[in-house]
PDB file as gemmi writes it, atoms N, CA and C in Angstrom:
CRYST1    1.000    1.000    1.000  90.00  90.00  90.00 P 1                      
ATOM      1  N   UNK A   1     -18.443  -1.117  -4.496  1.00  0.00           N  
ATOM      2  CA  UNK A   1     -17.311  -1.825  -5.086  1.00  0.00           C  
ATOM      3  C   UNK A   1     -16.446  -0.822  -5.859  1.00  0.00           C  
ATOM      4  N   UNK A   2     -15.056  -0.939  -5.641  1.00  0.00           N  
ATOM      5  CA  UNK A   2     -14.184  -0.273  -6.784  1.00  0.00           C  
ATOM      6  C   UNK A   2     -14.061  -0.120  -7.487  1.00  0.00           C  
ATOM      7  N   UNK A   3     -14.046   0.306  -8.794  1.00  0.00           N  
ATOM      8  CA  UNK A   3     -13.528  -0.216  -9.773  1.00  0.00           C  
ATOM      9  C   UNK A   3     -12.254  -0.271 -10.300  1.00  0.00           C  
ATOM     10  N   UNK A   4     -12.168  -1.414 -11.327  1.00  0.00           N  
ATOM     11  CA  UNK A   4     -10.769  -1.859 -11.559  1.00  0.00           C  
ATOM     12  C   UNK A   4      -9.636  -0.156 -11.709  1.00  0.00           C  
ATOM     13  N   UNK A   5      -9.809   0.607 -12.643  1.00  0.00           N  
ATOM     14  CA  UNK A   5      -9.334   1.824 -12.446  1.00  0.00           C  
ATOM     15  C   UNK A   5      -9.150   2.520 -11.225  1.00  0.00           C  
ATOM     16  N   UNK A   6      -9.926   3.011 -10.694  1.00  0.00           N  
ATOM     17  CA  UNK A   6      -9.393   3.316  -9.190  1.00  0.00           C  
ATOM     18  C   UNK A   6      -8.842   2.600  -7.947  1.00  0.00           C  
ATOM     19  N   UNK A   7      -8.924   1.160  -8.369  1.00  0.00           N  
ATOM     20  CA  UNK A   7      -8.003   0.041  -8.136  1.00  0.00           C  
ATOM     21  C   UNK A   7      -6.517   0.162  -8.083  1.00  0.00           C  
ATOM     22  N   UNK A   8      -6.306   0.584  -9.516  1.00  0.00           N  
ATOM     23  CA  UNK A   8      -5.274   0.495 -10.366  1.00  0.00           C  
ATOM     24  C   UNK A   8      -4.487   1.911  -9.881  1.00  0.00           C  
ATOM     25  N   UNK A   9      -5.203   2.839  -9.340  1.00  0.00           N  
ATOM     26  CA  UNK A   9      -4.607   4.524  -8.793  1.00  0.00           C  
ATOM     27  C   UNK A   9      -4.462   4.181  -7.327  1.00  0.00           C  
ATOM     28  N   UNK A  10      -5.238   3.697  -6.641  1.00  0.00           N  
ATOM     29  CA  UNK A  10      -4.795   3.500  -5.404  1.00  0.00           C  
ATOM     30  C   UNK A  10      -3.372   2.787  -5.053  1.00  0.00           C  
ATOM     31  N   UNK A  11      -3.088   1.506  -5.907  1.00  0.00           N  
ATOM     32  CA  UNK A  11      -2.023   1.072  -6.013  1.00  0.00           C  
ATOM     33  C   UNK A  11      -0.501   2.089  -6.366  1.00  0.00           C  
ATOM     34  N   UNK A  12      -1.213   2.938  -7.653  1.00  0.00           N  
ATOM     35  CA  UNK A  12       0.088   3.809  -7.793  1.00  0.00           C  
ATOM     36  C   UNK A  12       0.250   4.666  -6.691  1.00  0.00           C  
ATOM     37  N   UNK A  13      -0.325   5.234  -6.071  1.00  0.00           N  
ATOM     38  CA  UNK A  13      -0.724   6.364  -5.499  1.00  0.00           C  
ATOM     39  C   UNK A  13       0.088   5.779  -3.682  1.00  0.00           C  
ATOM     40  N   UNK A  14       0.059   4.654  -3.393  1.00  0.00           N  
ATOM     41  CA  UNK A  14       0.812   4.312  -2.247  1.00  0.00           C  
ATOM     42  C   UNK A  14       2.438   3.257  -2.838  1.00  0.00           C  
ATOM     43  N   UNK A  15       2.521   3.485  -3.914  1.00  0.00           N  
ATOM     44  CA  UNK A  15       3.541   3.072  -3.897  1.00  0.00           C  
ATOM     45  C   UNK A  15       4.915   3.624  -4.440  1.00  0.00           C  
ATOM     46  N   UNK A  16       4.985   3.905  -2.946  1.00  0.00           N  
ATOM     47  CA  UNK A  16       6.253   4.727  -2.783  1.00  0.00           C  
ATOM     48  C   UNK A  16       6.865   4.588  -1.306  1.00  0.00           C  
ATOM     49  N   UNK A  17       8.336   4.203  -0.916  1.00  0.00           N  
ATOM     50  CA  UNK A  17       8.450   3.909   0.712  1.00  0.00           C  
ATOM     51  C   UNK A  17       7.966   4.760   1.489  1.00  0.00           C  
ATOM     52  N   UNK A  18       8.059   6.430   1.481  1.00  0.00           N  
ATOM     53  CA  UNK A  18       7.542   6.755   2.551  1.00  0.00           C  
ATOM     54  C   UNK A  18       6.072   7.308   2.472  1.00  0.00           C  
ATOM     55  N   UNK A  19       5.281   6.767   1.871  1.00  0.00           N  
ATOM     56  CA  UNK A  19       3.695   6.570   1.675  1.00  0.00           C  
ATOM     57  C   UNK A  19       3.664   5.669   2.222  1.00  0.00           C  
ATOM     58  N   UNK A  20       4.262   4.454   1.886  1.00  0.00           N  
ATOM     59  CA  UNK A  20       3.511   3.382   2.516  1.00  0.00           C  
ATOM     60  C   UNK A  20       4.319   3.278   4.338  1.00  0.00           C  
ATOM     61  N   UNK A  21       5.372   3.703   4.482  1.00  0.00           N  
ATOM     62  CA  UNK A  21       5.821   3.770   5.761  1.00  0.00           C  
ATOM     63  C   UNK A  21       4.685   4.608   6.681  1.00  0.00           C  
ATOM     64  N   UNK A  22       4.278   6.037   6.244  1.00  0.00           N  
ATOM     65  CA  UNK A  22       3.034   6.828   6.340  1.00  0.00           C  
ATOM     66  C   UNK A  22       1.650   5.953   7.003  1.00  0.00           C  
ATOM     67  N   UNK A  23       1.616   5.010   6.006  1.00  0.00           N  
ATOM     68  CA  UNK A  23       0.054   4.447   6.018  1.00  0.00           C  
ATOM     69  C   UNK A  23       0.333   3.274   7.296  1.00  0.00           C  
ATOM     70  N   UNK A  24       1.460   2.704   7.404  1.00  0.00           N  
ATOM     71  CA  UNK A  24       1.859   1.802   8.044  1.00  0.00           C  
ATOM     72  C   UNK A  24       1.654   2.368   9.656  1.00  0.00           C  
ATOM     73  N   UNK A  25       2.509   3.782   9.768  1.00  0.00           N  
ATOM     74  CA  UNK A  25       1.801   4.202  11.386  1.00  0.00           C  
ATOM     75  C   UNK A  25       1.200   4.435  11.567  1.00  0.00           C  
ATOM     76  N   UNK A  26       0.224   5.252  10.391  1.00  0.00           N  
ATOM     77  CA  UNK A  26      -1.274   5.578  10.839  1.00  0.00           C  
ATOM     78  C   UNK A  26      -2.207   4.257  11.298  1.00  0.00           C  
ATOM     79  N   UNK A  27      -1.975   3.199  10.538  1.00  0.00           N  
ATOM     80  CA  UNK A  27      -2.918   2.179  10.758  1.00  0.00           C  
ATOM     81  C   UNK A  27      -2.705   1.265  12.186  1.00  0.00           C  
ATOM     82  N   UNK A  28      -1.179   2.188  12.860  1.00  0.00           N  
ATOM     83  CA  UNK A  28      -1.460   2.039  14.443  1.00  0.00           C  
ATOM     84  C   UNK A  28      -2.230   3.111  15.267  1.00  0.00           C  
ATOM     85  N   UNK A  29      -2.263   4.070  14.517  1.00  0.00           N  
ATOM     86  CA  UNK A  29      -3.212   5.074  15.145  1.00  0.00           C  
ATOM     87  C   UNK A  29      -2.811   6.694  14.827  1.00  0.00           C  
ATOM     88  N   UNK A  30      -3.539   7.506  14.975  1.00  0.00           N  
ATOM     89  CA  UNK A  30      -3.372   8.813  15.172  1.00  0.00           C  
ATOM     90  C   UNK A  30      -2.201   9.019  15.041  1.00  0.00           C  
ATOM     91  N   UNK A  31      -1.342  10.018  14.093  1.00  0.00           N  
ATOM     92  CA  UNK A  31      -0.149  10.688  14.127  1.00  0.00           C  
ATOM     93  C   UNK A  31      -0.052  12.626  13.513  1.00  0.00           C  
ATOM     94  N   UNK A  32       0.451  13.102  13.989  1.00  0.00           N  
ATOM     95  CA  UNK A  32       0.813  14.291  13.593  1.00  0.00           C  
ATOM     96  C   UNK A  32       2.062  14.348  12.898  1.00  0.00           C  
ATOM     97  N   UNK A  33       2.088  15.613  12.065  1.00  0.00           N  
ATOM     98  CA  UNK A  33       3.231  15.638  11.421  1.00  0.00           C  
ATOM     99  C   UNK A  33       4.663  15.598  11.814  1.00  0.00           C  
ATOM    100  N   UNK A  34       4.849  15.836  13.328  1.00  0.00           N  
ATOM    101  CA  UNK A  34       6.351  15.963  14.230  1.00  0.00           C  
ATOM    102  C   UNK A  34       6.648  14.249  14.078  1.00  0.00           C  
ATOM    103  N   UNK A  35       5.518  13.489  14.477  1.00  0.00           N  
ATOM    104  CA  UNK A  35       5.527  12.019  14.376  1.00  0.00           C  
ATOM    105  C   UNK A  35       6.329  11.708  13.237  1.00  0.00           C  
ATOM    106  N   UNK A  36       5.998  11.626  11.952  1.00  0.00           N  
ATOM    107  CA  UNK A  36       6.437  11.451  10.768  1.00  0.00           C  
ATOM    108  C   UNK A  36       7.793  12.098  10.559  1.00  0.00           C  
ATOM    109  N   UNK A  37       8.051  13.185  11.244  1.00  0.00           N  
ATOM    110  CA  UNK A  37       9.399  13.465  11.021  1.00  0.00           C  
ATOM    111  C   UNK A  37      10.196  12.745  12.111  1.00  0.00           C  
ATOM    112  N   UNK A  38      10.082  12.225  12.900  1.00  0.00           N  
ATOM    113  CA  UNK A  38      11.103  11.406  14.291  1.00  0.00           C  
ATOM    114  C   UNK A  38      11.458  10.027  13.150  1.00  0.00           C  
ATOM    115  N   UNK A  39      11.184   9.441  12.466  1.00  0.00           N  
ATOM    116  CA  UNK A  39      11.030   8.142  11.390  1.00  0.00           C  
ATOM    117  C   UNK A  39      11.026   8.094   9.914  1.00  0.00           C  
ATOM    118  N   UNK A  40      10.762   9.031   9.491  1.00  0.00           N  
ATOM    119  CA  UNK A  40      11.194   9.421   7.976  1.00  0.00           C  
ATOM    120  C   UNK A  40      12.319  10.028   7.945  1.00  0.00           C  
ATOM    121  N   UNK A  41      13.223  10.170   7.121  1.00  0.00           N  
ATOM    122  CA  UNK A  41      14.884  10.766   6.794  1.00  0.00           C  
ATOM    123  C   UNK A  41      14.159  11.939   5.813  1.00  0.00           C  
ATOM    124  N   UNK A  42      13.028  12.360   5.506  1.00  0.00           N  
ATOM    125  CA  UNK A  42      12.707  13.432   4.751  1.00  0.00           C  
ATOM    126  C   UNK A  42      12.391  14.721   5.152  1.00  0.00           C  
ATOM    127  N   UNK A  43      12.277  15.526   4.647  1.00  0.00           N  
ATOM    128  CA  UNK A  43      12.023  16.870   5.330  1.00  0.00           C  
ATOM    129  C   UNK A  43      10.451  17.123   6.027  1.00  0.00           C  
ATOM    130  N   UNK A  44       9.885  18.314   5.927  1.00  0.00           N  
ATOM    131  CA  UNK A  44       8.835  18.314   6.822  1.00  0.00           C  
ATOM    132  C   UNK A  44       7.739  18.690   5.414  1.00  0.00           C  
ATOM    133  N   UNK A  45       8.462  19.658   4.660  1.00  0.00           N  
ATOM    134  CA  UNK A  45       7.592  19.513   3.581  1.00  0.00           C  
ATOM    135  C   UNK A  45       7.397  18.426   2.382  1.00  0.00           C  
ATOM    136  N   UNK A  46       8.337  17.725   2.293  1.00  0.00           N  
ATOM    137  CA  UNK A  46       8.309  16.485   1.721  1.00  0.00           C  
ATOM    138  C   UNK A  46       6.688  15.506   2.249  1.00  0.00           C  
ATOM    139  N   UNK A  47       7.108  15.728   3.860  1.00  0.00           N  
ATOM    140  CA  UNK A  47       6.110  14.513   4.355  1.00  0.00           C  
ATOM    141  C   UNK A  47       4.813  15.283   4.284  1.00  0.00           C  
ATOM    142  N   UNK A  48       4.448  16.586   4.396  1.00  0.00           N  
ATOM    143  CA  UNK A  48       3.194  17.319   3.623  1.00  0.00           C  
ATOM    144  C   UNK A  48       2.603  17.321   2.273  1.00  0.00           C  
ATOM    145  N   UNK A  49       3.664  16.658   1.419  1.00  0.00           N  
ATOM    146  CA  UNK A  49       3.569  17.047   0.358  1.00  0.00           C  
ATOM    147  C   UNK A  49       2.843  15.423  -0.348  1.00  0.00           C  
ATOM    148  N   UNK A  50       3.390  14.141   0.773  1.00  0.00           N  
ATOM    149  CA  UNK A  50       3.359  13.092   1.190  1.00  0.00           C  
ATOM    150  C   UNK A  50       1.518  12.812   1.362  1.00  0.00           C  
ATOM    151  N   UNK A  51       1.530  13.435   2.761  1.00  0.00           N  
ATOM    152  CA  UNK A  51       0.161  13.277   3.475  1.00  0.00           C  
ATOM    153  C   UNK A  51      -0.697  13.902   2.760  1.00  0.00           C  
ATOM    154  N   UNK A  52      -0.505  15.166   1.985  1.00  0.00           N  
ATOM    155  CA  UNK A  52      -1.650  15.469   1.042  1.00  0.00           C  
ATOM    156  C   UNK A  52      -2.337  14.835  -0.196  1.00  0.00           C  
ATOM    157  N   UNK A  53      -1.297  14.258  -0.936  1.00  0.00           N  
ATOM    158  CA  UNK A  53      -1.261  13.278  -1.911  1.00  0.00           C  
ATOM    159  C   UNK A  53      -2.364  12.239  -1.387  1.00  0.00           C  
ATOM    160  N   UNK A  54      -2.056  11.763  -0.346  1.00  0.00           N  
ATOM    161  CA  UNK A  54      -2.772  10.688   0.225  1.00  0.00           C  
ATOM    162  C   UNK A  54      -4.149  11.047   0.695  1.00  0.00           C  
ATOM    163  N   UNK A  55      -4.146  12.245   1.094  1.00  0.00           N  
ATOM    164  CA  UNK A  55      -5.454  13.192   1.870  1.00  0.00           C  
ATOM    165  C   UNK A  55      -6.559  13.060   0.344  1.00  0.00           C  
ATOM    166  N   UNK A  56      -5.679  13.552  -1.204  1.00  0.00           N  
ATOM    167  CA  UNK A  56      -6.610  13.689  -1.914  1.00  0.00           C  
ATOM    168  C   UNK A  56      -7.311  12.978  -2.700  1.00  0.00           C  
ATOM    169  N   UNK A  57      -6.172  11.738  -2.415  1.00  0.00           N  
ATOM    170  CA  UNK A  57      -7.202  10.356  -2.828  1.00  0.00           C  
ATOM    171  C   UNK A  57      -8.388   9.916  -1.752  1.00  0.00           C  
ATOM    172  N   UNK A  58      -8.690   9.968  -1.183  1.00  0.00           N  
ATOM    173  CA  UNK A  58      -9.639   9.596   0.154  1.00  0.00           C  
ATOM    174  C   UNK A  58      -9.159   8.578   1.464  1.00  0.00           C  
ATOM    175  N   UNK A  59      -7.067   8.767   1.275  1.00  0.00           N  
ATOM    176  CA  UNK A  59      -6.617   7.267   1.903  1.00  0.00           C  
ATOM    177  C   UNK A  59      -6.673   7.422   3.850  1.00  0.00           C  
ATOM    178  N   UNK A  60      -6.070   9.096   3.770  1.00  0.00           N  
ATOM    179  CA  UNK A  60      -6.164   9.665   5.282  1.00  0.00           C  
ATOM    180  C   UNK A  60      -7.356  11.098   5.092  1.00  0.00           C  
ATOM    181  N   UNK A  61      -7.142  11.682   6.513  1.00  0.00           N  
ATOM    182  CA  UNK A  61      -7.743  12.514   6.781  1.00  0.00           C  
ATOM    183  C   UNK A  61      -7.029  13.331   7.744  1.00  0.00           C  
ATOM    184  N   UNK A  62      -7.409  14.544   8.446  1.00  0.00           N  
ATOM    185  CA  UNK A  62      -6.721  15.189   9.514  1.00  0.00           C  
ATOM    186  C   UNK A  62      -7.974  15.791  10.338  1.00  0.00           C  
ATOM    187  N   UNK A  63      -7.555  15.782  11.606  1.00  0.00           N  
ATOM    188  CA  UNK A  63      -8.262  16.844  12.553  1.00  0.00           C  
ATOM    189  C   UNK A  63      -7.169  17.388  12.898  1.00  0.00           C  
ATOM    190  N   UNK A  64      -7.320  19.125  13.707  1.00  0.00           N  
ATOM    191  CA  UNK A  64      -7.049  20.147  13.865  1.00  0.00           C  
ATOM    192  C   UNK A  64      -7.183  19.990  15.483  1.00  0.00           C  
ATOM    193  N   UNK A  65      -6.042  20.082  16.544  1.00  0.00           N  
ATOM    194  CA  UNK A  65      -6.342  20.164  17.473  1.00  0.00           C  
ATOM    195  C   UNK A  65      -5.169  21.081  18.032  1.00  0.00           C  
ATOM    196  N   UNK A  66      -5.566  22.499  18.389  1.00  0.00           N  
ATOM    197  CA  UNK A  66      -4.332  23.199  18.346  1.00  0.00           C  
ATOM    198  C   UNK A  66      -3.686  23.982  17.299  1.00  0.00           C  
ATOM    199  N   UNK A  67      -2.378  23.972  17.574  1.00  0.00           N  
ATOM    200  CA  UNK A  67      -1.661  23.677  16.038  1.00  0.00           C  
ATOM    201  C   UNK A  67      -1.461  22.793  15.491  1.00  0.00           C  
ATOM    202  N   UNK A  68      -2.084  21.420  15.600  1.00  0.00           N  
ATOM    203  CA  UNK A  68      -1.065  20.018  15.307  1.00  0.00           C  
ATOM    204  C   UNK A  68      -2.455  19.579  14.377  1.00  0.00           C  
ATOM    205  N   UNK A  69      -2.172  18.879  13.531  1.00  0.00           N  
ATOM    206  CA  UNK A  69      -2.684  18.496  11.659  1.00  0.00           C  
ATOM    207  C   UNK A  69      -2.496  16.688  12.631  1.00  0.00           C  
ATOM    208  N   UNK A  70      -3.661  16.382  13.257  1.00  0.00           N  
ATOM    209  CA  UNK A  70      -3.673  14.819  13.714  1.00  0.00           C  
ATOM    210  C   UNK A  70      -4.046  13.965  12.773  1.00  0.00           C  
ATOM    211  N   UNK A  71      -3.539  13.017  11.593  1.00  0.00           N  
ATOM    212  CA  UNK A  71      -4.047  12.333  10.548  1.00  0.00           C  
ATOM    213  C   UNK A  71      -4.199  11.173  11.164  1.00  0.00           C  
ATOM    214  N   UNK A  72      -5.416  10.516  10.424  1.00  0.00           N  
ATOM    215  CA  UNK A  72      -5.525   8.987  10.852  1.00  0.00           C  
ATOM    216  C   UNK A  72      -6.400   8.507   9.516  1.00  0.00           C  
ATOM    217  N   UNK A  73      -6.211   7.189   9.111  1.00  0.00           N  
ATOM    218  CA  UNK A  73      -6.554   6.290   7.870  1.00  0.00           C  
ATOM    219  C   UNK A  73      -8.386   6.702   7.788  1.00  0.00           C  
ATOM    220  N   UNK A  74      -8.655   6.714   6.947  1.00  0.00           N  
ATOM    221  CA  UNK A  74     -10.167   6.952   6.066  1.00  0.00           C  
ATOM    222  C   UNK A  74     -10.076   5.423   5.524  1.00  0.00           C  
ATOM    223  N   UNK A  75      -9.733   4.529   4.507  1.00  0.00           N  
ATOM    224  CA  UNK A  75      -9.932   3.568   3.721  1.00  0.00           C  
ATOM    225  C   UNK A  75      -9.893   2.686   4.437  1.00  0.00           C  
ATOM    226  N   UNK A  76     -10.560   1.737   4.559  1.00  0.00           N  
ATOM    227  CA  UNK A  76     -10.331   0.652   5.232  1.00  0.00           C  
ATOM    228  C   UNK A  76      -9.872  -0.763   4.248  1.00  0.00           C  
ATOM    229  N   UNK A  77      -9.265  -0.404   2.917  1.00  0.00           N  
ATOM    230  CA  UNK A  77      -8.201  -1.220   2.505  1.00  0.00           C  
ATOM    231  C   UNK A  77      -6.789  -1.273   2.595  1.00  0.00           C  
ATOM    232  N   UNK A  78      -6.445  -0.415   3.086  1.00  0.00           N  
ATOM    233  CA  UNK A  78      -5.081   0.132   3.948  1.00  0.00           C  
ATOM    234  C   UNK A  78      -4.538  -0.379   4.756  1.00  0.00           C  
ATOM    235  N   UNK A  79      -5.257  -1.204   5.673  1.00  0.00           N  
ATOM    236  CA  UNK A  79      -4.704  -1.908   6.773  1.00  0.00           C  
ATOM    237  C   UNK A  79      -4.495  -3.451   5.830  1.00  0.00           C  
ATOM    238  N   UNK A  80      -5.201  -3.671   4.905  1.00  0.00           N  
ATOM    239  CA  UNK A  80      -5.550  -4.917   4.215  1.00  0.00           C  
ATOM    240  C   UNK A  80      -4.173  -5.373   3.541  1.00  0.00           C  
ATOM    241  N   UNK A  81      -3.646  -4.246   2.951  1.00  0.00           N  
ATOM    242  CA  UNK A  81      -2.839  -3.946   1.341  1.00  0.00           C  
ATOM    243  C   UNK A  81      -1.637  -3.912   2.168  1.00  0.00           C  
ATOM    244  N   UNK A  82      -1.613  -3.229   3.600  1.00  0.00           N  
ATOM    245  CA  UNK A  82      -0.007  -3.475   4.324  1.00  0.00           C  
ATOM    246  C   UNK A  82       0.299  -4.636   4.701  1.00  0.00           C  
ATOM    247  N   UNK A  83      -1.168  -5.704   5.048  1.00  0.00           N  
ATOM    248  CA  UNK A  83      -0.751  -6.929   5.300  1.00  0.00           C  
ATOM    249  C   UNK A  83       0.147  -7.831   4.496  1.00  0.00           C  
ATOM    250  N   UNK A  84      -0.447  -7.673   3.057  1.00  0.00           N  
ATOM    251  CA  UNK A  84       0.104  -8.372   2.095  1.00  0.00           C  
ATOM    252  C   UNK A  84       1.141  -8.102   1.768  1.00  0.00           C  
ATOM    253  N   UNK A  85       1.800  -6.693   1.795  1.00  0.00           N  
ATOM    254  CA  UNK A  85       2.419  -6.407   1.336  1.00  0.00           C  
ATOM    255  C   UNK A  85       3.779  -6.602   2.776  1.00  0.00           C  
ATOM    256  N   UNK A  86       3.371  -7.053   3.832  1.00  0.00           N  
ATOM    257  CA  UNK A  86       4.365  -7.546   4.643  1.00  0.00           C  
ATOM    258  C   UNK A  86       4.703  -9.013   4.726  1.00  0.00           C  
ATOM    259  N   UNK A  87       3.851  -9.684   3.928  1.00  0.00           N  
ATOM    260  CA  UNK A  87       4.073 -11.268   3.888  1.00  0.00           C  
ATOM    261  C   UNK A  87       5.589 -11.333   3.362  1.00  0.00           C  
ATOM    262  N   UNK A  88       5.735 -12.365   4.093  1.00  0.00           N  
ATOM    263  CA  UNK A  88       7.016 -13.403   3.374  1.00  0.00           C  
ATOM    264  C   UNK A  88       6.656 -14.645   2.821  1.00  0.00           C  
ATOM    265  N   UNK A  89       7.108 -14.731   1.192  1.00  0.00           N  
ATOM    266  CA  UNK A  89       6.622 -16.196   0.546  1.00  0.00           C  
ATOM    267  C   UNK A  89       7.927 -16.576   0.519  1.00  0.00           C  
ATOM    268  N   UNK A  90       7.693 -18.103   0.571  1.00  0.00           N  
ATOM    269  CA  UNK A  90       8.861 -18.945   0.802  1.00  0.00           C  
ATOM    270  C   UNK A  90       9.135 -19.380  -0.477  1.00  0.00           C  
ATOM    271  N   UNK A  91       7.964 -19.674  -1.234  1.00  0.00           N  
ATOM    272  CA  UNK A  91       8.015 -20.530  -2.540  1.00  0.00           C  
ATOM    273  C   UNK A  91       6.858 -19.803  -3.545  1.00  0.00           C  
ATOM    274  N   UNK A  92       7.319 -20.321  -4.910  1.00  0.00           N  
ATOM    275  CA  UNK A  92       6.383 -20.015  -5.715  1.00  0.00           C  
ATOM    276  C   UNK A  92       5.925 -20.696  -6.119  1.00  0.00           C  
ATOM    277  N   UNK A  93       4.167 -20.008  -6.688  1.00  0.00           N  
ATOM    278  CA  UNK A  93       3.395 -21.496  -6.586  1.00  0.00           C  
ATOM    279  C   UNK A  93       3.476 -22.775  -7.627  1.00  0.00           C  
ATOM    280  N   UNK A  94       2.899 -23.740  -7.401  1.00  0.00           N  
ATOM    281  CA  UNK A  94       3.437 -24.609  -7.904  1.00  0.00           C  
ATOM    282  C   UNK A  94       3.240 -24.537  -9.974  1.00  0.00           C  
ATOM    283  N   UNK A  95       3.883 -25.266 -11.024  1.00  0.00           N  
ATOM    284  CA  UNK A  95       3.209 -25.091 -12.069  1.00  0.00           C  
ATOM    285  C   UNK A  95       2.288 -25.972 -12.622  1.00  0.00           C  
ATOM    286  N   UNK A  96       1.801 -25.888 -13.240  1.00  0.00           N  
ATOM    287  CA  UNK A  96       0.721 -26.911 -13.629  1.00  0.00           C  
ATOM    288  C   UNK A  96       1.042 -28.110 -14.619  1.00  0.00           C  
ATOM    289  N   UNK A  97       0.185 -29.536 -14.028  1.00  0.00           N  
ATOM    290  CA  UNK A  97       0.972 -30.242 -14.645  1.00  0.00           C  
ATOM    291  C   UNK A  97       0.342 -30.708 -16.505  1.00  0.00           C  
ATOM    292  N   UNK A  98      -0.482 -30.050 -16.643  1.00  0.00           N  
ATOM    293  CA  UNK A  98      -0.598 -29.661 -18.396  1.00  0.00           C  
ATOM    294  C   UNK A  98      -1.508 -28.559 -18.480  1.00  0.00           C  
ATOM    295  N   UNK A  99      -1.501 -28.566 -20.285  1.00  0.00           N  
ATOM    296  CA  UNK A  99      -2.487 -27.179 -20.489  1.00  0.00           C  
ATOM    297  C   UNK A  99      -3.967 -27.575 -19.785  1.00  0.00           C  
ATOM    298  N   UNK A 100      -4.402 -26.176 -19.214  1.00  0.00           N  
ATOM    299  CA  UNK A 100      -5.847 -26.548 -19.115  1.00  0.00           C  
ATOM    300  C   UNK A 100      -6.996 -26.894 -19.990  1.00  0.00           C  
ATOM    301  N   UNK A 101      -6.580 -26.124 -21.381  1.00  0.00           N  
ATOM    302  CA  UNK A 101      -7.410 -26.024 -22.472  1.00  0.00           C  
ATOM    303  C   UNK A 101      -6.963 -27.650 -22.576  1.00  0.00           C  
ATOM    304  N   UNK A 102      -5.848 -27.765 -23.549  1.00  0.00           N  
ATOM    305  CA  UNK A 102      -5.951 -29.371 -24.259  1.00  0.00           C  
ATOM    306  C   UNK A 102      -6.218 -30.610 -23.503  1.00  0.00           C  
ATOM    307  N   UNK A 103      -5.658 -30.346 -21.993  1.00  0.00           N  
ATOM    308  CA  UNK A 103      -5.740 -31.239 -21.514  1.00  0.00           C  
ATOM    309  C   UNK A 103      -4.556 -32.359 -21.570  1.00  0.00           C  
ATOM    310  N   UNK A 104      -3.524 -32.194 -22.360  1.00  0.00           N  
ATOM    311  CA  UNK A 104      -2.744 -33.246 -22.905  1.00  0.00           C  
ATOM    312  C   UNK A 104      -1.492 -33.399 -22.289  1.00  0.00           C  
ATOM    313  N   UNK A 105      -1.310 -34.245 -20.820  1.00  0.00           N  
ATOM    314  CA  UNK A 105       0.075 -34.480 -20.287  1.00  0.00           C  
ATOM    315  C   UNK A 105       0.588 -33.327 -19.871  1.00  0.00           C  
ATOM    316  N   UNK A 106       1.857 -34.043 -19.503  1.00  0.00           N  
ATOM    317  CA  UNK A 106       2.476 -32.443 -19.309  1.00  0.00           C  
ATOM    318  C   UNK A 106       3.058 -31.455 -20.012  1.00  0.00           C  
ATOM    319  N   UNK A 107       3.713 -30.557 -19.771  1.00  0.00           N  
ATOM    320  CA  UNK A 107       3.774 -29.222 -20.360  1.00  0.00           C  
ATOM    321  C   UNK A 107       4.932 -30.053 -21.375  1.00  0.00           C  
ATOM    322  N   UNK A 108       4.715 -29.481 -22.835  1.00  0.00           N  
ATOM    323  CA  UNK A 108       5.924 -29.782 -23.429  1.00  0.00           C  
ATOM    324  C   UNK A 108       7.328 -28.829 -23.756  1.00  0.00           C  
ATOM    325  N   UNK A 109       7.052 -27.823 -23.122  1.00  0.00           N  
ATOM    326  CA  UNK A 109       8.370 -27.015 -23.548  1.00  0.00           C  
ATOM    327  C   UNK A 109       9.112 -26.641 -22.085  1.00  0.00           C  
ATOM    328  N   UNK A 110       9.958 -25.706 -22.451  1.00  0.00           N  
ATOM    329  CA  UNK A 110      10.514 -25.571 -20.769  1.00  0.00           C  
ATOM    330  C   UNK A 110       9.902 -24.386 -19.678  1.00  0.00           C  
ATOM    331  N   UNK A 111       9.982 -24.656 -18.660  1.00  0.00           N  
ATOM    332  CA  UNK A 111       9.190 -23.589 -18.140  1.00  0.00           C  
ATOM    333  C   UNK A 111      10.244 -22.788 -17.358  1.00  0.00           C  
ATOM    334  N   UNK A 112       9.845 -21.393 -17.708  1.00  0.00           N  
ATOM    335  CA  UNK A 112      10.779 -20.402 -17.477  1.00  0.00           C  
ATOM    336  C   UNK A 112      10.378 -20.257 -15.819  1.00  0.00           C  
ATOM    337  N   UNK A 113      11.004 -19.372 -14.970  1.00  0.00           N  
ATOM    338  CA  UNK A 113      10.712 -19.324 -13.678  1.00  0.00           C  
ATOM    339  C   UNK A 113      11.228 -17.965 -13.559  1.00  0.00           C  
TER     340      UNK A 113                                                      
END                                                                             
């Protein structure tokens, strides 16, 4: 199990667009660094600078085949965290219709949204 702290770093640590754009093709499969540059607007050391960040948290990995640095996902909360983070909510959830503690009717003041 995680803990809440390294919870809390994994979250910072992919959130950024082209990290999470990154994690998003890997978790279709295998990419090299030429890959990442055909789809990112960033440079080549940017997206190294990118994939290592990510390499040193435990999120990807690389094999060596050639000259080409082939990365593909290590975490298997990665595929999890893009799901959610591609949902569309329509609505927010509903509010409650009194306190839980008192118990007493409904809410008496206004509820902010």
């Amino acid at each position: 199990m995680r803990p809440i702290g390294k919870k809390v770093e994994l979250l910072k640590v992919i959130a950024h667009p082209a990290r999470i754009r990154i994690l998003d093709e890997l978790a279709k499969g295998v990419k090299c660094v030429s890959d990442f540059e055909e789809f990112l607007e960033i440079s080549q050391p940017n997206i190294s600078q990118h994939l290592s960040l990510l390499r040193s948290h435990g999120l990807i990995d690389y094999y060596i085949d050639g000259r080409l640095r082939c990365y593909f996902l290590v975490d298997p909360i990665i595929p999890d965290l893009l799901e959610v983070i591609k949902k569309d909510y329509c609505e927010s959830l509903p509010a409650p219709a009194c306190c839980p503690v008192t118990r007493k009717g409904k809410y008496p003041g206004k509820r902010r949204h």
